[in-house]
C-alpha positions as CSV (number, residue, x, y, z in Angstrom):
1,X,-18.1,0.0,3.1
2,X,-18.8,-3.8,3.6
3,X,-17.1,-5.3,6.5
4,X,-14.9,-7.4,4.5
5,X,-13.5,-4.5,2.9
6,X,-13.1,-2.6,6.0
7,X,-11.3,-4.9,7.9
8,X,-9.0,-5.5,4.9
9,X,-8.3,-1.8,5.2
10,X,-7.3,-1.7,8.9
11,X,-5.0,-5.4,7.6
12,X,-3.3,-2.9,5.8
13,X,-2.9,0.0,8.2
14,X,-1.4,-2.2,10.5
15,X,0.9,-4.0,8.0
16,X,2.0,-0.2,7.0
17,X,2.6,0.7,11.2
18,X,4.4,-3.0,11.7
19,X,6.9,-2.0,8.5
20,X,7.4,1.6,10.1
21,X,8.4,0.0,13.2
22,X,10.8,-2.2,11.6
23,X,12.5,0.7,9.6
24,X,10.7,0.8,6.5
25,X,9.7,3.7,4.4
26,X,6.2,3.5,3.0
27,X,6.4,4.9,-0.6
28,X,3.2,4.2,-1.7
29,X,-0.2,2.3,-1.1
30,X,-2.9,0.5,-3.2
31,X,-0.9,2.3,-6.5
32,X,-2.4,1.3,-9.7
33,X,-1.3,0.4,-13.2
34,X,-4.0,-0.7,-15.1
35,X,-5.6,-4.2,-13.7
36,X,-2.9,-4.6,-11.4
37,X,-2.3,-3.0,-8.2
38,X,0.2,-2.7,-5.2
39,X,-1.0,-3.2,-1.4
40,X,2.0,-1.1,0.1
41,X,5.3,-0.3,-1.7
42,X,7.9,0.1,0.5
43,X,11.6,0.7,0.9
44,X,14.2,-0.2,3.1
45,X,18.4,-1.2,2.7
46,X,18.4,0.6,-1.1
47,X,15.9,-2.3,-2.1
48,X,11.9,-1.1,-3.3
49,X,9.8,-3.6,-1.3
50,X,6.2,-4.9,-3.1
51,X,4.4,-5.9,-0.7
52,X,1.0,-8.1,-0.9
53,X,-1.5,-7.9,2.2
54,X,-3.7,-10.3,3.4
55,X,-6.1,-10.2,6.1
56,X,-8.6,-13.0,7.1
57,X,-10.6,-13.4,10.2
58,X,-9.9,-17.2,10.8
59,X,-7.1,-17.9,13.1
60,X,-4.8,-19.9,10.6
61,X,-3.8,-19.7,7.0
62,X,-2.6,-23.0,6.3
63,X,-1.9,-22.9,2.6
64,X,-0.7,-19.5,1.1
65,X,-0.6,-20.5,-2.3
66,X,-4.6,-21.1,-2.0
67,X,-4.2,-17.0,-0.9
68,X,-1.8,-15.8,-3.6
69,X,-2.0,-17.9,-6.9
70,X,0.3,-18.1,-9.9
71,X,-2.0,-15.3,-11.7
72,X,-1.5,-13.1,-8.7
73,X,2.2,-13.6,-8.3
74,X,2.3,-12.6,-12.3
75,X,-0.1,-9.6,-11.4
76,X,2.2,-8.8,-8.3
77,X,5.2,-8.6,-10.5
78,X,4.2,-7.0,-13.2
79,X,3.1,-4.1,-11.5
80,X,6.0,-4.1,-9.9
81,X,8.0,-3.7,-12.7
82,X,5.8,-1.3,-13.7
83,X,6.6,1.0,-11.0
84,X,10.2,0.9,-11.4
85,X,9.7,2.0,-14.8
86,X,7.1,4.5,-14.0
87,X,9.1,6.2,-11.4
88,X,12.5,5.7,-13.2
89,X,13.9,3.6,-10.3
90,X,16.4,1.3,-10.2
91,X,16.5,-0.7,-7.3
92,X,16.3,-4.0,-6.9
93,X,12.2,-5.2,-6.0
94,X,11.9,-7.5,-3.4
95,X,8.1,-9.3,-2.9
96,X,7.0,-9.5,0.5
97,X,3.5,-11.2,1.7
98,X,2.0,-9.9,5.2
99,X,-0.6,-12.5,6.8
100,X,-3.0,-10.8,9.1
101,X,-5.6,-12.7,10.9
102,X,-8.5,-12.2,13.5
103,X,-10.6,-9.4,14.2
104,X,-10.5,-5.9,14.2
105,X,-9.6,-6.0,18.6
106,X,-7.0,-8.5,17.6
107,X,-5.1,-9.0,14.3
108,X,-2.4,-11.4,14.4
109,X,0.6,-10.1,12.0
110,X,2.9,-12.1,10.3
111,X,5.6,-10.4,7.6
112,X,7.3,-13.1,5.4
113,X,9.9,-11.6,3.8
114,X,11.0,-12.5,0.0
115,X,7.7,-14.6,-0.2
116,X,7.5,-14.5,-3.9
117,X,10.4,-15.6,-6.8
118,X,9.7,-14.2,-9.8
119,X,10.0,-16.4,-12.8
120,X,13.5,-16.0,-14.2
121,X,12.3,-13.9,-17.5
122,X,11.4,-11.1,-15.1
123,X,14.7,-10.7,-14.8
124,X,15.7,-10.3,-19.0
């Protein structure tokens, strides 16, 4: 596996152990529906929690939006619509972005919680 890959997989174990911690239930990870797919789908307070990972090894990610663009957002959401539907659920989602950077000794976490608005037809 190349590095970048591996390290974003240990991003994401550590996202999953830092939601634990804070009283979440992990549902699901990277779950699939067609092109789109779902770092970590959580749940916590009757609300299913999307949640987007990223991990980079700089110190600082000083723009997000250059991280998580208007296409992703739209992939984001539609798959999590998707699993509501799949799963016959229905909860209110809530979108959630977890910033990790460093290295693999020392991953700085930070969970921003209802990172992403959907656009209002999501909700028709």
């Amino acid at each position: 596996m190349a590095e970048h890959n591996t390290l974003g997989k240990e991003g994401e174990n550590a996202a999953c152990e830092m939601l634990i911690r804070k009283g979440y239930l992990i549902r699901d990870r990277n779950w699939r529906c067609g092109k789109n797919e779902i770092d970590i789908i959580a749940e916590k307070d009757g609300r299913i929690i999307i949640v987007e990972v990223k991990t980079r090894t700089y110190d600082y990610i000083d723009d997000i939006s250059k991280l998580i663009t208007p296409a992703k957002i739209k992939h984001i959401v539609n798959a999590g619509k998707a699993y509501l539907k799949f799963f016959g659920l229905s909860q209110e989602l809530q979108f959630d972005i977890i910033l990790l950077h460093g290295d693999k000794t020392n991953l700085s976490i930070e969970h921003i919680e209802d990172a992403i608005m959907p656009p209002m037809h999501f909700y028709r």
